[in-house]
Structures are given as C-alpha cells and as structure tokens.
C-alpha positions, 0 to 999 in steps of 0.5 A: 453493502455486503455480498457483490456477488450478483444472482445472474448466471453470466455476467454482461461485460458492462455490468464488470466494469460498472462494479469494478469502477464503484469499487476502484474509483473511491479507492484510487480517490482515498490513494491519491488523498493520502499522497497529497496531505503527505505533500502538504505535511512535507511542506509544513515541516519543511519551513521549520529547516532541513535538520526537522526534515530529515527528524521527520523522514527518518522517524517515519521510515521506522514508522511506514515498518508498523505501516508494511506489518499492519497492512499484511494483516489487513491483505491477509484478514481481507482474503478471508473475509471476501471469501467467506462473503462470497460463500454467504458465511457472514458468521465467518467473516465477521469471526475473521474481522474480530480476530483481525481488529484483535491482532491489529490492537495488539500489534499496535499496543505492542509497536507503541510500547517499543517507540515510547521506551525505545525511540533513541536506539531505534533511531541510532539504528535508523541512522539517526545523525546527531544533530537530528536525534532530538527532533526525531526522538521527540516525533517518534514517541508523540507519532508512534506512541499511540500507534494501536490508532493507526494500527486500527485505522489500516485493518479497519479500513481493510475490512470496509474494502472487503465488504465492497464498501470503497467510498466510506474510508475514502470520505473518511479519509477525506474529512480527517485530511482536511482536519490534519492540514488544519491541526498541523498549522495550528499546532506547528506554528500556532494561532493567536497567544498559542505559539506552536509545538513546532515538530512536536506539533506535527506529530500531534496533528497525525495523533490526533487525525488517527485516533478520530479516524479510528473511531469513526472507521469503528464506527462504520464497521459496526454499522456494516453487515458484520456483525462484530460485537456479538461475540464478545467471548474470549474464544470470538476474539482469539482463536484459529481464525486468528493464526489463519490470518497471521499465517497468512500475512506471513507472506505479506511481511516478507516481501515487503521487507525483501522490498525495502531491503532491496531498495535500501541497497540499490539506493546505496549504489546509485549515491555511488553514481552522483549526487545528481543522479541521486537526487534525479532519482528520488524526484522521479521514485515520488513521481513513480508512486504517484502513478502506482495509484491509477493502479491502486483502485483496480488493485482493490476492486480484484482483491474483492471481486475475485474474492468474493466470487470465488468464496461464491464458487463462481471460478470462471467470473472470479477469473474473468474479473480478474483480468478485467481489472487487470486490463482496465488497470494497464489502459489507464496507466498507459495512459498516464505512461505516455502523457509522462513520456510527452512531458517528461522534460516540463515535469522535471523543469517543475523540481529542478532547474539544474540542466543536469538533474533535468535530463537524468529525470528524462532518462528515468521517466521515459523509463519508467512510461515504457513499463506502466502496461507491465507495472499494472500487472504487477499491481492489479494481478498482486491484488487479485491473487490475495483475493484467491488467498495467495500470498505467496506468490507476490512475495516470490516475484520481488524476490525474484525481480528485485534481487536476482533482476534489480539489483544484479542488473544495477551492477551490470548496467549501472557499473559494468557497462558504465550507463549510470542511471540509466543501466538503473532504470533499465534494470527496474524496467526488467524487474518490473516487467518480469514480475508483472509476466510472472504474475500474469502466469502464476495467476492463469495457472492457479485458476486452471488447478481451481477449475480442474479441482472443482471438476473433479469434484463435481465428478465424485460427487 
C-alpha cells in the first residue's frame, strides 16, 4: 500500500472510518503487544529479586532517552514521507526514507559506542545505587551496545506507517514478541545442561528480538513501493532532505525531554507526600499509559491521513480526518474513562490489598476517567499536526501544561492547599485538559492559513 488518497472528490463518511480504522486497529494492536511483552519481561526479571529490578529499571530509563531521540526522527522523517506520497512524489519520499534509515544508523552506532565505553558513569548519573551498579552496567552495554538495531527497527517502523501500511510491523511486532518470551526464559533461567545467563540473559533475549526484527522490517520496507536501493550515491543517502528531517525532529526532542523533566521533578514532590501516595501513583501512572494506547491508533492513522491529503492538496479532507480521528479517538476513550471509573476500587484491589493505597488509587483513577475525552485530544490532534509538518506546536503545549499548569499546580493543590495527591491529580487533570484545547486551537487555526494561503493562490494563478 502506498498513496490512501482516493480519486473521489467527496468522501463519504463511512468510506473515513473505514480507512481510518484499517490504519489505527493494527496500530493500537502493535501498541498494546509492546506493553504487554514489557509486562511479561518485568515479571521474568522480577523472580531474579529486587536488586535486578531496580538494574533493569534504571538501565532502561537511559535506554527509553535513545528510544524518545529515535522516535523523533522517525515522527519527523513520517511528515515528510506521507506528504510527498500524497503529492504523487514517490522519488521524494523514498530520498527521505533513505536519509532517515541513514540518520537512524548513525544515531544508533553512535548511542551504542556511548553505552559500551561509557555504561558505569551513565548509570552513576542515572542514579545508579551500589549495590545495583553491576547488574545494570552489565544489562546497559549487552541492551544498549547494539543499539543501531533498535534504532533501525523505530524508523523502520515509521516509514512502514507512513506508506499506511499498519499491520505488517504489528505482525511483526508480534512474531519477535512471542519469540522474546521464549528467549528470556531460556537465557535467563536456561533449559536443560544450560544454566542461564540471569539478567544478562534478559539483555540478550531484547538483543537478539531487535536485530531479527530489524531485518525483517528492512525487509518489508524493500518490498513497499519506496524504492530504497536505487540510489546507492553518497548524495541518495546524506543530504538536504536529511538536515530537513532532523531540523524537524528538533521539536520532537524537546518536548520530550521537557516531558521527562518535568516528571522527574513532580515525582520528587509526590515522594514528599508518602510512600503510599507514591506507590498509589505509579500503580495508577501504569494504568494511565495502558489507556493512552486506545488512543495510539488514531494518533497514527491522523499523522498519515492528514499527511497524505495535504501533500495531495486535498486541505478540507485533510481537515476533516483529522477531526474524525480526533472524535472516534475521544469516544473510545471515554469509554474505556467510564468503565475505569466504575471500577476504579477492584482494579486497584488487583495491585494492593493495603486500604490505604487502595483509595489514594480511587482518588487518582476517578481523575484520570473524568479527563480521557481531553487526554484523546491531545494525543490524536499531537499526531495530526505532525502529519501537517508541525512539530512545534506539541512541544509548546507540554511546555505549557507541564511546567506552567503541572508542576505549579502540584505546588498549589498538593502542598498549598494540603490535598496530597489528589491537589496532584487534579493538576494533571488541567494540564491535560489545557493542552488538549490548546491543540484542538493550534490545529483549527493552521488549516484556516492553509485554506487562505491556498486561496490566494489560486487567485494569482
């Protein structure tokens, strides 16, 4: 599948949804697959006792950094690429798709390079405790190391998504989950004469997965209608598309690292709290990015979509799937909203029978059901202004809501006015909601200067 852009003039309501749901289904599906081998990875490393736990966490928090970085490259180069589809320049976006595999490789080369020579004062910086600075050194270099696969597999994955093909890195997703469950029992606790490698074993299951996952992404990218290998000059593969992209992606990097700052330094005043209230909020922060992934799938199909349609010059239907995503995203999740609601205090009986975490868990998901409809906003209209090429404006609204909202609201609430954690959830609850009308504005008032721009023209014309 290349170009979604269909011939007719006006498109018919149903003929929306059904290509948005062929492109968010098996994207929501690949979401919900990552979180739960993650889950079952957790579980695997958790028998091996609280000292691997906490190596594994840590690692993986300087780990998920590459992760925020690869990404942004890929949203950015995923902009360019569903444009240029649109528009009918398959030439164009298959120079983007090379520059961004190039910059992906690089990256990747570079941050492994970093984790194998650097990996005990990264952690020391991390936080790394003493009695867990072995383990974790041990699992960054065997994790990070190779980390030019992993690199591969997110901007592969991205330019898949960006030709509308959703479901071949959700089946591949798939297969090298199911093979990763495998590969960490085995190598972790080993089968038959083979003893396991223990956390080290953990690290080489997530090596190996990433390496055959690369690969067979590669693979299906060759096999797409971007033609990758044609130009095998210097030129094809580094070059002004490829300073477009990471300018771009500049953006990207940004707010999530605002993101990841901020929640570093509001997680420091909750621990202030209680240790209770703490651990009430980290059931419920697990929970929450469950319920972020019934909006993933829309998230992807805008990007694409309203990508696609605008390199086409199709503005008004470029428009209008936009907030189609944007409206099936929010009915879904406020769905799911409500059913959390209804059973907030069973859901939190499931991670704690402490009567006290329970109801700090209440309090936090009734929260968090009362601001899924703007929550969907946020992440479906985030997603549909990347497809239109701004990347900006995302990174303005969390650093909005997060530092101006957030964080000054966990101070007032939380402390001022002694709420605890619920002054903290509340102050989520407006930054989440600001960010989401904030979005809903930026995005209405950048097609209105697309349409007027594109009327001006055709006036000149």
């Amino acid at each position: 599948m290349a170009s979604l852009v269909c011939a007719e003039a006006e498109l018919t309501a149903r003929k929306q949804i059904g290509l948005i749901l062929s492109l968010a289904i098996p994207a929501m599906m690949e979401q919900i697959l990552h979180t739960l081998v993650g889950f079952v990875d957790l579980l695997f490393v958790s028998s091996l006792g609280s000292t691997a736990i906490a190596a594994v966490g840590v690692a993986n928090a300087m780990i998920l950094v590459s992760m925020a970085i690869f990404m942004a490259v890929g949203v950015s180069a995923s902009s360019y690429i569903t444009q240029s589809i649109g528009a009918g320049k398959t030439k164009a976006a298959s120079a983007y798709a090379r520059q961004a595999i190039t910059l992906a490789a690089g990256l990747g080369v570079l941050f492994g390079l970093a984790a194998f020579f650097f990996a005990e004062p990264i952690m020391l910086v991390m936080g790394a405790e003493p009695q867990v600075m072995g383990e974790a050194v041990v699992y960054f270099r065997i994790a990070g190391g190779p980390s030019v696969f992993f690199a591969m597999m997110v901007i592969l994955g991205s330019i898949l998504r960006s030709t509308g093909d959703t479901r071949t890195p959700m089946k591949v997703s798939l297969y090298i989950n199911l093979v990763h469950i495998a590969l960490d029992y085995v190598f972790i606790f080993g089968l038959g004469p083979f003893a396991g490698w223990g956390i080290a074993g953990a690290a080489w299951a997530t090596v190996t997965v990433r390496i055959v996952g690369a690969f067979a992404l590669l693979g299906a990218v060759h096999r797409s209608p971007l033609t990758i290998w044609t130009g095998l000059r210097r030129r094809d593969w580094i070059g002004a598309r490829a300073r477009q992209i990471i300018q771009r992606s500049l953006p990207v990097i940004a707010e999530k690292m605002i993101m990841r700052f901020g929640v570093l330094l509001y997680y420091g005043a909750i621990i202030r709290i209680g240790t209770k209230a703490y651990a009430a909020h980290m059931i419920a922060s697990n929970l929450e990015s469950l319920m972020i992934l019934a909006g993933a799938g829309f998230e992807v199909a805008a990007t694409v979509l309203v990508g696609q349609y605008l390199g086409a010059k199709r503005t008004r239907d470029a428009y209008s799937f936009g907030l189609l995503n944007m409206w099936l995203g929010l009915g879904l999740m406020s769905v799911f909203g409500a059913g959390l609601y209804v059973c907030a205090p069973m859901v939190a009986g499931i991670f704690t029978q402490d009567p006290e975490i329970v109801r700090y868990v209440v309090i936090a998901l009734t929260f968090m059901a009362m601001y899924q409809p703007p929550l969907a906003l946020l992440i479906v209209l985030r997603g549909a202004l990347q497809g239109a090429g701004d990347t900006k404006a995302p990174m303005y609204a969390t650093a909005v809501g997060m530092w101006l909202v957030r964080l000054v609201g966990v101070y007032f609430f939380g402390f001022q006015l002694e709420m605890g954690l619920a002054g903290v959830w509340l102050s989520i609850f407006f930054d989440v909601t600001v960010r989401g009308i904030f979005l809903l504005y930026l995005f209405r008032k950048r097609f209105a200067n697309i349409s007027r721009l594109e009327g001006w023209k055709q006036q000149n014309e």
